[in-house]
Short mmCIF file of the C-alpha atoms (twelve columns), coordinates in Angstrom:
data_MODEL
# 
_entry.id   MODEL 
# 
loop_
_atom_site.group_PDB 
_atom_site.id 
_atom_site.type_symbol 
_atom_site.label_atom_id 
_atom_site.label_alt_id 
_atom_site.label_comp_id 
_atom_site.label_asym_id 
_atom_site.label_seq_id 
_atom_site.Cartn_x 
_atom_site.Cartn_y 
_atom_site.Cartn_z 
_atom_site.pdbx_PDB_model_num 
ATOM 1   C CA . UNK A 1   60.024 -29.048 69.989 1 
ATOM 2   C CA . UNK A 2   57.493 -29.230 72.732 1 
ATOM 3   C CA . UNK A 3   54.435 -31.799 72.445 1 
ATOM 4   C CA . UNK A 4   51.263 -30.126 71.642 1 
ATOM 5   C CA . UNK A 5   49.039 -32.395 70.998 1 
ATOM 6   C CA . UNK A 6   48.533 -36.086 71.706 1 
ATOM 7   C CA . UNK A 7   45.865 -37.888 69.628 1 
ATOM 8   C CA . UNK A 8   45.470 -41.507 70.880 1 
ATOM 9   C CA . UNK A 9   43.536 -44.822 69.111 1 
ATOM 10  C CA . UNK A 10  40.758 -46.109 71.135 1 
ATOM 11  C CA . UNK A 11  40.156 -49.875 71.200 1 
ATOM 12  C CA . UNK A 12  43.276 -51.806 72.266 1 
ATOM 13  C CA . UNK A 13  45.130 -48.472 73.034 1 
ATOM 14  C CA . UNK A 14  42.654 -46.359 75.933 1 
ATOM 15  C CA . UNK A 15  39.685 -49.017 75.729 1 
ATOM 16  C CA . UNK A 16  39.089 -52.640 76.325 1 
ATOM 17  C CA . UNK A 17  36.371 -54.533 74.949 1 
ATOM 18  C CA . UNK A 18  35.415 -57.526 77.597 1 
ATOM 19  C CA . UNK A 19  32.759 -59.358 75.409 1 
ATOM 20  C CA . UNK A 20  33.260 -59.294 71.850 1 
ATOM 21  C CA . UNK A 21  29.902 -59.582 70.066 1 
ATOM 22  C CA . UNK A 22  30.897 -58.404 67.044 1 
ATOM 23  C CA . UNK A 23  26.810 -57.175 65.448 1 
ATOM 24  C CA . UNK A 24  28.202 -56.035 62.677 1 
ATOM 25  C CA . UNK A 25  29.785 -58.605 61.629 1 
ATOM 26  C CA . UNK A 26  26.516 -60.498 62.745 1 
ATOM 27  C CA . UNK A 27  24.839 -58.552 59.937 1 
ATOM 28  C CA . UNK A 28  27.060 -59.268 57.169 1 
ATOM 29  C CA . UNK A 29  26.832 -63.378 58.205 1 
ATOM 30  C CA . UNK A 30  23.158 -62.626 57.539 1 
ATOM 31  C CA . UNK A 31  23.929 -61.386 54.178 1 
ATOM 32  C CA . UNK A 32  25.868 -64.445 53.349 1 
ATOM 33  C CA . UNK A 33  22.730 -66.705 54.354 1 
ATOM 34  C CA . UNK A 34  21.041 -64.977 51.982 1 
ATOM 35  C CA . UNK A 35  23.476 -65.323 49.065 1 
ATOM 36  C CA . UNK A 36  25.157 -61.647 49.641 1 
ATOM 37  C CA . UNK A 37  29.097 -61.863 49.775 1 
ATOM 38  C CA . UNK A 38  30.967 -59.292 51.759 1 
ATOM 39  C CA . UNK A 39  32.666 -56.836 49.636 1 
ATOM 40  C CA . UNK A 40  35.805 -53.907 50.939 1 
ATOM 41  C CA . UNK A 41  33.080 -51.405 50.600 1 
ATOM 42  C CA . UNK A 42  31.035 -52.885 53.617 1 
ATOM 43  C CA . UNK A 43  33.271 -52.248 55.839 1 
ATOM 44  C CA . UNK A 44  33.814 -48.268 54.601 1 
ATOM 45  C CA . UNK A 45  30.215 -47.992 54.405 1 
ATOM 46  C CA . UNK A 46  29.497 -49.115 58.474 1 
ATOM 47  C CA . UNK A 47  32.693 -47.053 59.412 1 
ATOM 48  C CA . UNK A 48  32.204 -44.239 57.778 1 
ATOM 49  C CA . UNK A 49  28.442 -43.515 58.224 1 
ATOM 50  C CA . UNK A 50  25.967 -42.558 60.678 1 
ATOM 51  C CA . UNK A 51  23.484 -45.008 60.560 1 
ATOM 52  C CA . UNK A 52  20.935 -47.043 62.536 1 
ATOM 53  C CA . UNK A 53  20.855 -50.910 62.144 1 
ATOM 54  C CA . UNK A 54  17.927 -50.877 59.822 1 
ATOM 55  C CA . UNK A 55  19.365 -48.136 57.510 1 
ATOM 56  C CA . UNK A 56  22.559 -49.979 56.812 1 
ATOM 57  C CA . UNK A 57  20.942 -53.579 56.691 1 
ATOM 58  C CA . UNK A 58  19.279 -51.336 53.771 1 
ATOM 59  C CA . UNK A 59  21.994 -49.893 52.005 1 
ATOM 60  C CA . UNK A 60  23.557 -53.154 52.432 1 
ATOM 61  C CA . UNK A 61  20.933 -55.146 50.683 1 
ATOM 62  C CA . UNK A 62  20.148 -57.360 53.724 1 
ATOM 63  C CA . UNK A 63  17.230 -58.181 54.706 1 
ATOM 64  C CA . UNK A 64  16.807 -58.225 58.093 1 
ATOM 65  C CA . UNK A 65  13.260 -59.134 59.996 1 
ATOM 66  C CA . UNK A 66  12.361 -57.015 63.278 1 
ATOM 67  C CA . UNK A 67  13.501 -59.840 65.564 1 
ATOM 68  C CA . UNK A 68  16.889 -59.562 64.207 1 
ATOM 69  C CA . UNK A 69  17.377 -55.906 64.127 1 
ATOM 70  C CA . UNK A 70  16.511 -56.179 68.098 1 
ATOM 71  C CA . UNK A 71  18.812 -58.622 68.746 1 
ATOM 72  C CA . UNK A 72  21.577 -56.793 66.624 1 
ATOM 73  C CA . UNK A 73  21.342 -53.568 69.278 1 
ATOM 74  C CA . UNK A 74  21.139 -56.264 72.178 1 
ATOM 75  C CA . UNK A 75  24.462 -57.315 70.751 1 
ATOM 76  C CA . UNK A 76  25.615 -53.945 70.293 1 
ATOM 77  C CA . UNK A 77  24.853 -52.871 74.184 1 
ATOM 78  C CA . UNK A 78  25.992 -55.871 75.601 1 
ATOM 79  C CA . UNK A 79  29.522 -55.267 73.720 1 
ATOM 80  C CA . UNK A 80  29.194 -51.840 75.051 1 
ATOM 81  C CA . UNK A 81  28.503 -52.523 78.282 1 
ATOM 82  C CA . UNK A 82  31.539 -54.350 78.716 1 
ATOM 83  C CA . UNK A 83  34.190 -51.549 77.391 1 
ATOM 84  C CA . UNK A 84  36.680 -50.486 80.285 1 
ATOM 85  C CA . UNK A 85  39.343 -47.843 79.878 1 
ATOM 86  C CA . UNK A 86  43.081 -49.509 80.817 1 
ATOM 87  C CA . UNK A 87  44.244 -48.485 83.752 1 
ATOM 88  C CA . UNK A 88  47.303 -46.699 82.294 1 
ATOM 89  C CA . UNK A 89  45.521 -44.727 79.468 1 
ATOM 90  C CA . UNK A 90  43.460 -43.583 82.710 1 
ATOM 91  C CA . UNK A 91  46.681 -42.614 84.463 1 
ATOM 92  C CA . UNK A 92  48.919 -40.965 81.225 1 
ATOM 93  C CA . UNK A 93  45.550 -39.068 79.957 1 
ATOM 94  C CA . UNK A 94  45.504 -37.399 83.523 1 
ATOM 95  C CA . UNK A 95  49.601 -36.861 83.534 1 
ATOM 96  C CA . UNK A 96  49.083 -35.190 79.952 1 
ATOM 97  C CA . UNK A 97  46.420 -33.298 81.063 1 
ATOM 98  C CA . UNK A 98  48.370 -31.465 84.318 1 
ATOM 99  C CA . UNK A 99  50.387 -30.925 82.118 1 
ATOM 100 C CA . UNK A 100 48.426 -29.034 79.632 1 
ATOM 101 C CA . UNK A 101 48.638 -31.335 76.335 1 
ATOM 102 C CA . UNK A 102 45.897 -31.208 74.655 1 
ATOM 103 C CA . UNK A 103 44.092 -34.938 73.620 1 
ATOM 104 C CA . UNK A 104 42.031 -36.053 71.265 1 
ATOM 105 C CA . UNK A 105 40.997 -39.574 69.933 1 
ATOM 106 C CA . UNK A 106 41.438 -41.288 66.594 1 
ATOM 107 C CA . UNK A 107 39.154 -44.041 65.885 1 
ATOM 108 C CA . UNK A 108 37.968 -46.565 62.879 1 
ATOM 109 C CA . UNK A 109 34.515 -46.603 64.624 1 
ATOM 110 C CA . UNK A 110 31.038 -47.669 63.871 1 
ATOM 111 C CA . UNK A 111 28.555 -45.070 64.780 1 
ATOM 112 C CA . UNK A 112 26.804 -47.042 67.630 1 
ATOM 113 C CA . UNK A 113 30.488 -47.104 69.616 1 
ATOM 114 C CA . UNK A 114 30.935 -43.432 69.605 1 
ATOM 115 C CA . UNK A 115 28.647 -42.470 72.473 1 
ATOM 116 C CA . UNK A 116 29.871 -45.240 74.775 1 
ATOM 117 C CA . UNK A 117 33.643 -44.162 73.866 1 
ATOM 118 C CA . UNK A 118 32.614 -40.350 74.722 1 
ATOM 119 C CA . UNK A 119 30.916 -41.415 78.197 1 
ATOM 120 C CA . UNK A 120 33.984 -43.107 79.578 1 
ATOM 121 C CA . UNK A 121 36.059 -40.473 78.275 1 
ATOM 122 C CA . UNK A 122 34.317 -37.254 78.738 1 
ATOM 123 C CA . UNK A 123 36.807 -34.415 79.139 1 
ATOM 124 C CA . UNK A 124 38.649 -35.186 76.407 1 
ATOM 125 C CA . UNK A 125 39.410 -32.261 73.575 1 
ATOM 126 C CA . UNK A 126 38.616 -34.045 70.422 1 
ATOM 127 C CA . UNK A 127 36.911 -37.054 69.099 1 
ATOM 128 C CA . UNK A 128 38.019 -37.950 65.593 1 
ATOM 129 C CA . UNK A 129 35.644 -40.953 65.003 1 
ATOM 130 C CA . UNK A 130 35.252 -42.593 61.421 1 
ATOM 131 C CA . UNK A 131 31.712 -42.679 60.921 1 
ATOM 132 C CA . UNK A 132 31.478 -38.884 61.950 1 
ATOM 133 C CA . UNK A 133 34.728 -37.409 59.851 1 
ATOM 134 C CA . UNK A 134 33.685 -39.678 56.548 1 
ATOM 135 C CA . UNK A 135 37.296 -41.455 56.389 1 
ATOM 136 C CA . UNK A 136 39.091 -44.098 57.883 1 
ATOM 137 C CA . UNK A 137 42.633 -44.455 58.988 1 
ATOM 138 C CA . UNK A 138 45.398 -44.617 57.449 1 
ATOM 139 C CA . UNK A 139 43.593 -41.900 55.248 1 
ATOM 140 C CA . UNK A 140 45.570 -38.695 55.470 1 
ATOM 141 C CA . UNK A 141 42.205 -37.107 55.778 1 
ATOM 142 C CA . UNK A 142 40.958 -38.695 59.036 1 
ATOM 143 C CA . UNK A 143 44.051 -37.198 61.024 1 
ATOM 144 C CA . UNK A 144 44.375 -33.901 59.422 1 
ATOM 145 C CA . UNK A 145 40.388 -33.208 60.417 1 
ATOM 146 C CA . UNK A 146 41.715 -34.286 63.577 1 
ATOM 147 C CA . UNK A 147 44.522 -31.556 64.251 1 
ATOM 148 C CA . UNK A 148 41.353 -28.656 62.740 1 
ATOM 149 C CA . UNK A 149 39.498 -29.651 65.367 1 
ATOM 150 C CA . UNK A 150 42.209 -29.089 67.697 1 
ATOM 151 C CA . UNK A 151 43.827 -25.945 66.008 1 
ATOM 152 C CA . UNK A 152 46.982 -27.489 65.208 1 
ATOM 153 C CA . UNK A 153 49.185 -27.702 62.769 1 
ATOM 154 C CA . UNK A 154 51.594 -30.664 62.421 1 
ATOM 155 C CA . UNK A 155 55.047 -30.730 61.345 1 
ATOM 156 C CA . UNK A 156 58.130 -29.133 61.589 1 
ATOM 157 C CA . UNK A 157 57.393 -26.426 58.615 1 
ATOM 158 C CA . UNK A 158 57.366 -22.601 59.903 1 
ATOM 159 C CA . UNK A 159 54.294 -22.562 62.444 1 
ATOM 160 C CA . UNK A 160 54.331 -26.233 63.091 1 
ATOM 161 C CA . UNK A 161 53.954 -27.948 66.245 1 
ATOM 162 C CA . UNK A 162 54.648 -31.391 67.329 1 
ATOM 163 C CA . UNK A 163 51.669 -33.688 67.494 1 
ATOM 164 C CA . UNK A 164 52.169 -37.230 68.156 1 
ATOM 165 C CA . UNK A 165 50.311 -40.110 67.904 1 
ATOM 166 C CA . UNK A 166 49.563 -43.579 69.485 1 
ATOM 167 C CA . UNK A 167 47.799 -47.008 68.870 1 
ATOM 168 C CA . UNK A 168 48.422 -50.597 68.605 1 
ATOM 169 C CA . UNK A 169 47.941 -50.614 64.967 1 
ATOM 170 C CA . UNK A 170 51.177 -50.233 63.150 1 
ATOM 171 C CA . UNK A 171 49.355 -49.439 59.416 1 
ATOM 172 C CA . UNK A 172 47.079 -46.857 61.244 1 
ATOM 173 C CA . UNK A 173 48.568 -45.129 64.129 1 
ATOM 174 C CA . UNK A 174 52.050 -45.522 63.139 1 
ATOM 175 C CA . UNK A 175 52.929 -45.620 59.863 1 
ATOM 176 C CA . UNK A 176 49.399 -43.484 58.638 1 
ATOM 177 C CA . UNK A 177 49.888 -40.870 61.202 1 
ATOM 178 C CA . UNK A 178 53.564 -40.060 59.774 1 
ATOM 179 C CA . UNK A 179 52.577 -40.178 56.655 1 
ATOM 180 C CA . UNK A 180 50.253 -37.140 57.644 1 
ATOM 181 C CA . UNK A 181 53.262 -35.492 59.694 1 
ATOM 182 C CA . UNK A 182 52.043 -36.965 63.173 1 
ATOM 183 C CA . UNK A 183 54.750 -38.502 64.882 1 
ATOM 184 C CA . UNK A 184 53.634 -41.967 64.774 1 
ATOM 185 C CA . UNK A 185 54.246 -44.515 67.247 1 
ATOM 186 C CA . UNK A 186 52.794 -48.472 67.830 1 
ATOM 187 C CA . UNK A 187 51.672 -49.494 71.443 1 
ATOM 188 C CA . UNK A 188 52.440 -53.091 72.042 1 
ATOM 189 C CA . UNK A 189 51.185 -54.506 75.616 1 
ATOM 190 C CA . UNK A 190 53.514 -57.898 74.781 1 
ATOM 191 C CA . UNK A 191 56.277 -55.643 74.112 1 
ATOM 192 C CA . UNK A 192 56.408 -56.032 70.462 1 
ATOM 193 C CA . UNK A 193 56.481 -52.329 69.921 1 
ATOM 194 C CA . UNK A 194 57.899 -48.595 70.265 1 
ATOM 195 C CA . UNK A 195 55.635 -48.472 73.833 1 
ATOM 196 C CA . UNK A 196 54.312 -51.100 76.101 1 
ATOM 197 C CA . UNK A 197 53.027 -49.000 78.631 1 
ATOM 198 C CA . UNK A 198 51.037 -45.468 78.146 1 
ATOM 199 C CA . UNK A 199 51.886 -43.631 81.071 1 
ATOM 200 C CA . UNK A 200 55.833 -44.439 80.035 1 
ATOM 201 C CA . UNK A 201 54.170 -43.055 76.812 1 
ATOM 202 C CA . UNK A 202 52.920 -39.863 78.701 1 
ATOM 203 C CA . UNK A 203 56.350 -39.694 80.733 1 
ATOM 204 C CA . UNK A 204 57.982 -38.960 77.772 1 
ATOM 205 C CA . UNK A 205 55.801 -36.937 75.587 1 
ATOM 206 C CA . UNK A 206 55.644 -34.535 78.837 1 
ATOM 207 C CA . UNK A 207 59.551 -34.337 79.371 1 
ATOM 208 C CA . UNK A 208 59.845 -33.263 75.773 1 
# 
């Protein structure tokens, strides 16, 4: 079955982060200075909403002066500012493209990295970001809204086509994607995994 669709993870997969700032997690540390313990619902709320540093420090009960919400978007761009698409997700994305597979993006993202994400990879056909669907991988949900936006249907049931799927997170792009009937597979730049290398990746996905 020919490749239709490749849906790829964006940080450690297509994108690099030089400078880790890390403002989010800035903002939590805040809460703890003020008695406020992190919870597994922070980190659902940040990924999975669309909202400005102030509105979150809100709905996370954290007070935060005006100071410190400036210096949490200085953070924010500075990490930005340093995010560089890997050479070989450069070169596959292009080999996939001549070839006519369609790509979109997968992504556990905070709402302030979406933009950034989009600019360095503009001509892509489909963003599935976090904060914008309203779920977070491994959630079935995230990749299915995924394959709408592209008009396809995974899995090899009458009218299927073969998506696929790649990212360096085993739980997420591997093992979530299959469970959603994405062909699932981990990208491992030490070699640890199913691919090292995207454009190998592409190679492959493009030979069928």
């Amino acid at each position: 079955m020919k490749t239709t669709a490749v849906i790829f993870d964006v940080f450690g997969t297509v994108i690099s982060i030089g400078e880790r700032r890390n403002p989010h997690l800035q903002l939590l540390r805040l809460g703890r200075q003020q008695g406020r313990w992190p919870t597994p619902d922070d980190v659902k709320m940040i990924m999975t909403n669309e909202f400005g540093w102030e509105e979150l420090a809100r709905r996370l009960n954290i007070c935060v002066s005006d100071e410190q919400l400036q210096q949490l978007a200085e953070e924010l761009e500075a990490e930005l500012l340093s995010l560089k698409v890997y050479p070989d997700a450069a070169e596959a994305i292009a080999l996939l493209q001549s070839a006519g597979v369609t790509i979109s993006l997968c992504s556990n993202l905070a709402s302030g990295y979406g933009p950034a994400v989009r600019e360095l990879l503009p001509e892509l056909d489909g963003y599935g970001f976090s904060y914008a669907v309203g779920s977070m991988k491994p959630d079935p949900y995230i990749y299915q809204a995924v394959c709408r936006d592209l008009m396809v249907q995974p899995g090899s049931q009458l009218g299927g086509e073969r998506v696929v799927m790649i990212g360096d997170s085993i739980k997420c792009d591997r093992n979530g994607a299959r469970a959603a009937g994405i062909a699932g597979f981990h990208l491992s730049r030490t070699g640890n995994g199913d691919f090292e290398d995207l454009v190998k990746f592409a190679e492959l996905v493009v030979q069928g």
